[in-house]
C-alpha positions in Angstrom: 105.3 146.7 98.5 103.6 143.0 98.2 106.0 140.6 99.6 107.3 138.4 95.9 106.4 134.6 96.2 109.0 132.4 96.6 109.3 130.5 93.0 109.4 126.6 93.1 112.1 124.4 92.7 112.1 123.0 89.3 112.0 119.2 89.5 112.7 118.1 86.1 116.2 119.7 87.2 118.1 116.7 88.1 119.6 118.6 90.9 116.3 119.1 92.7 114.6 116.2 91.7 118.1 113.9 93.5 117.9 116.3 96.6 114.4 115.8 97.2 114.5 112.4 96.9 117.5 112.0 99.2 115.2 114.3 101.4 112.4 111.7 101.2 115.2 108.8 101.6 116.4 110.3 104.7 112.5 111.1 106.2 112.2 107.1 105.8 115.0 106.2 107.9 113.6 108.4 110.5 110.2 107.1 110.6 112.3 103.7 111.0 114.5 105.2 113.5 111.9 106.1 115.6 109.8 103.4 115.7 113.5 101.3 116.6 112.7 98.8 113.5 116.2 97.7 112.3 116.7 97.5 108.7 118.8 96.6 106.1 119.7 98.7 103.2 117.3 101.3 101.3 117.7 101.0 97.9 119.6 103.6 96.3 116.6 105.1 93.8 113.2 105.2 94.6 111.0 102.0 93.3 108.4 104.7 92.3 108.0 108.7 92.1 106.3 111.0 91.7 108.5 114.3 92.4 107.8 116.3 94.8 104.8 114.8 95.8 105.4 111.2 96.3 108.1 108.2 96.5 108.2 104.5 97.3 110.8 102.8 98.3 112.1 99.3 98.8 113.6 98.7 102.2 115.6 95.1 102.9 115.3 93.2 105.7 117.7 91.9 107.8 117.5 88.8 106.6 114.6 87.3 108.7 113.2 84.2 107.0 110.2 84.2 104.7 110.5 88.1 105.7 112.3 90.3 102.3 111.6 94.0 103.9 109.4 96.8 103.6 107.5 99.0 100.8 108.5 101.9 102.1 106.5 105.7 101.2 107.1 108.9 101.9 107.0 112.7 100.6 105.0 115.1 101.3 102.8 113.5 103.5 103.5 111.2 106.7 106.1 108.7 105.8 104.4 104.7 106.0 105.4 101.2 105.6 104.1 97.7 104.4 105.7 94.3 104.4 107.0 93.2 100.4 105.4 89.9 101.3 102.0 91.3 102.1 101.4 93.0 98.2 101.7 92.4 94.5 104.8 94.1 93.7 103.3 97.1 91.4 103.3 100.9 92.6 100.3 101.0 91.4 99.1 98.1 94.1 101.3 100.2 96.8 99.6 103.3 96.4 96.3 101.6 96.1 97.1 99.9 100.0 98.3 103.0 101.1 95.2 104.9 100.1 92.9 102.8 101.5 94.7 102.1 105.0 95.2 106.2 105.0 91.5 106.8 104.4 90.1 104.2 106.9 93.0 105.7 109.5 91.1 109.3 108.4 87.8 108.3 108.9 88.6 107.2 112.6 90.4 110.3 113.6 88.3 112.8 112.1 85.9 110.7 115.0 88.3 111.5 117.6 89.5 108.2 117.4 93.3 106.5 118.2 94.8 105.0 114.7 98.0 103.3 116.0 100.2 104.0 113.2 99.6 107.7 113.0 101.2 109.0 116.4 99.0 112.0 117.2 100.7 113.8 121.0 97.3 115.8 121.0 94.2 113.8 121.3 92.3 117.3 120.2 94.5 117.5 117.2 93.0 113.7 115.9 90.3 115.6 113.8 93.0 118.2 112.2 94.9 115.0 111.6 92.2 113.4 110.2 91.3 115.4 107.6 94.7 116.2 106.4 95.2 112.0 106.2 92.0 111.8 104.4 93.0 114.8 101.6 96.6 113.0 101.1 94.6 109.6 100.3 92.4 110.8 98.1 95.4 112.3 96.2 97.0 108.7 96.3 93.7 107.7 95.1 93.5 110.0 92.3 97.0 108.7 90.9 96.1 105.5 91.0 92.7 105.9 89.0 94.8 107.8 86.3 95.1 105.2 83.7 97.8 107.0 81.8 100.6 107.0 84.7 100.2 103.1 84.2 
C-alpha cells in the first residue's frame, strides 16, 4: 500500500501563517547569532511576506550613529541581511538586492568559487550550493517582475 502524502499546512490559516513566521523570525536571530552581530529588536510582524515562501524583516540597530539596522530575509531559503541605509525602503527594492547579490554569489560557486556570505564547510559542495542559490534568486526574481504583487 502507497505510503499517503503528507497534506500541507494551510497558510491562509492564521495559525500556520503566525507559526511560520515566528519560525522565520526565530531562523533570523540565528543567522545573527552566529555570525555574533548584536542587534536591537526585530520587529514584531514581518515588513513583507510571502507565506511560506518568503519574509523580510526590519531589524534595529543598537543605536550606532547614522546606522538604523538591517533588512532582514529569510524563509525557505538561506536567511540574509542588508543595511536600511544601503536601499530604498520598498520590498520590492529588497528582493530586487537580494536577487541579484544571490545570483552573482550563484554564479561563483557553481565555479567552485568562495562567496563569503554563504558559509559552505564543503568546498565540493560549492556547486550543489550554487545551483540551489541560483534557483531561489530566480524565484525572488520572478516576484519582483510580477507587476500585480506591487
Amino acid at each position: 500500500m502507497p505510503k499517503p502524502k503528507p497534506s500541507l499546512p494551510d497558510y491562509r490559516n492564521r495559525f500556520n501563517r503566525g507559526l511560520w513566521l515566528r519560525e522565520r523570525k526565530r531562523d533570523l536571530l540565528g543567522y545573527f547569532e552566529s555570525r555574533s552581530i548584536v542587534i536591537g529588536p526585530i520587529d514584531p510582524d514581518p515588513y513583507w511576506a510571502k507565506v511560506p515562501f518568503v519574509s523580510i524583516w526590519r531589524v534595529s540597530s543598537l543605536g550606532t550613529p547614522g546606522f538604523d539596522g538591517w533588512y532582514g530575509l529569510a524563509g525557505d531559503h538561506p536567511c540574509d541581511i542588508v543595511g536600511i541605509n544601503n536601499l530604498v525602503d520598498h520590498p520590492r527594492e529588497i528582493l530586487r538586492y537580494f536577487s541579484s547579490k544571490w545570483l552573482y554569489a550563484a554564479h561563483r560557486l557553481k565555479q567552485g568559487d568562495d562567496y563569503g556570505d554563504f558559509r559552505i564547510e564543503h568546498i565540493a559542495d560549492r556547486p550543489k550550493v550554487g545551483r540551489l542559490i541560483e534557483d531561489r534568486a530566480l524565484r525572488l526574481q520572478r516576484w519582483v517582475d510580477e507587476a500585480s504583487l506591487w
